[in-house]
Structures are given as structure tokens and as C-alpha cells.
N, C-alpha and C positions, 0 to 999 in steps of 0.2 A: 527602296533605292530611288525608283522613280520622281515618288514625293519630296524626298530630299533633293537629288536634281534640281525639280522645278522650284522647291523653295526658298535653295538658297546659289542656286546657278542660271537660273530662270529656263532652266530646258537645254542648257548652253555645254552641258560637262563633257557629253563626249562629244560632242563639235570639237570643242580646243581638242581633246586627246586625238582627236584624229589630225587636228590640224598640225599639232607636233609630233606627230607621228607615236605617240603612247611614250614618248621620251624625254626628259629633263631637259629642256632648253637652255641648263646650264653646265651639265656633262654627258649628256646624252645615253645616260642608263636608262633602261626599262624596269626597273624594280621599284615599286613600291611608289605609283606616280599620283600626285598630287595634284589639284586646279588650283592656284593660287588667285588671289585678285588684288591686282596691283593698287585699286583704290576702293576700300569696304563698300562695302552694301551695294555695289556698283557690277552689276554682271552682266557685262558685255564682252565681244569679242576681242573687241582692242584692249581689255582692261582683264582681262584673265591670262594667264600663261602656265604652263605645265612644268613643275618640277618632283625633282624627286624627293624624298620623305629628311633627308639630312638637310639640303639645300632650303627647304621650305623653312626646318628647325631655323636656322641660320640666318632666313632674313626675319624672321620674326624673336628670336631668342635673343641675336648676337647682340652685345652690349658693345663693343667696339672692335674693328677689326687690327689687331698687330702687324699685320704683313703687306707687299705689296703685291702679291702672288694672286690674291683673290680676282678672280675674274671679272670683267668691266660688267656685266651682267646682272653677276649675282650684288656686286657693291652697287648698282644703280636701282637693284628691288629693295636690299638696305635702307637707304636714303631714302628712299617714297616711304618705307614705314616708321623711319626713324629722324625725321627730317630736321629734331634743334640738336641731335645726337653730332659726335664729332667722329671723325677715324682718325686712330692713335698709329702712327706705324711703329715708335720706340717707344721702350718706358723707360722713363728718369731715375735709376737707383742712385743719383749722389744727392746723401741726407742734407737738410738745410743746416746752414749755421746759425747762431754754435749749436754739436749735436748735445740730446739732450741727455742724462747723465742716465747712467745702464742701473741694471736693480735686478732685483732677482725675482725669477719668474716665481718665486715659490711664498715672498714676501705678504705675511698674511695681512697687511693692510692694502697691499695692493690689488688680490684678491677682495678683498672686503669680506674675506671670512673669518671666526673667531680662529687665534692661535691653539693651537693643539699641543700639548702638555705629555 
């Protein structure tokens, strides 16, 4: 564990966990806490922050956020990892016109498999 530390925190890991007190700096659970680094390869104090194991999922997973709920925080580690990414708050279901004409799911050219007899 040590070696890991220094190799890829540069000796810095549990500095931050103490410095956040072992908790999610973005809802303040103690489960499952993570060192995040706000910019790669960069392991510094300013540039490391402590979250928890969902949270971390989320700014490195999340493909766009739908809501406006998400806290100024976690949408601001978002951004530094996803920075030509955009945040959606609504999605558009009204189809373009004109819509285009329905078919059946089951239609064997549509599928591109042979017809079945």
C-alpha cells in the first residue's frame, strides 16, 4: 500500500484523508473514501480531493448530468474531467418533422436476417 501511495499520490494519500477528515467532500460520508485528482498525473495537495466511491464513479463515468440538483462541487470536478462535454438539464422527446413512417420491429429486412418460413 505504501508503494502505491508514493507512486501514484506521491506520499500525499493520507495527508488529503486527514485533511478531509476521511470524508466525501461532496456529501460527507465515510464509506468507501477515495483520493481523487482533479488534474492527472498531478499529485499535489491543491489538486487532490477526497471522495466517496459513487461520487468519484460520477465525475469520471458521468456522460451528462440531467438535473439541476447536483451539487456546485461535484458538477465543478465534472467539468475539469470533461471539459468539451456539455450538461443537459432536459431531454428533447418531440421527434423531428416529418416523423418518419413506423415498421415493424419484427420486419425481416429490417432486421437484415433471412425470412423464416
Amino acid at each position: 500500500m505504501k508503494r502505491h501511495d508514493e507512486e501514484y499520490f506521491a506520499g500525499l494519500r493520507e495527508k488529503v484523508l486527514k485533511r478531509d477528515e476521511h470524508a466525501c467532500r461532496v456529501c460527507g460520508t465515510m464509506i468507501h473514501i477515495l483520493v481523487h485528482h482533479r488534474i492527472l498525473g498531478v499529485s499535489t495537495m491543491k489538486t487532490m480531493i477526497s471522495l466517496c466511491r459513487k461520487h468519484h464513479m460520477q465525475v469520471h463515468k458521468t456522460v451528462f448530468f440531467e438535473d439541476r440538483t447536483t451539487s456546485d462541487l461535484l458538477r465543478t470536478l465534472w467539468r475539469e474531467w470533461h471539459p468539451l462535454s456539455t450538461e443537459q438539464y432536459a431531454l428533447d422527446y418531440t421527434a423531428p418533422l416529418p416523423c418518419p413512417e413506423s415498421m415493424s420491429l419484427f420486419d425481416p429486412e429490417v432486421l437484415s436476417l433471412p425470412a423464416q418460413r
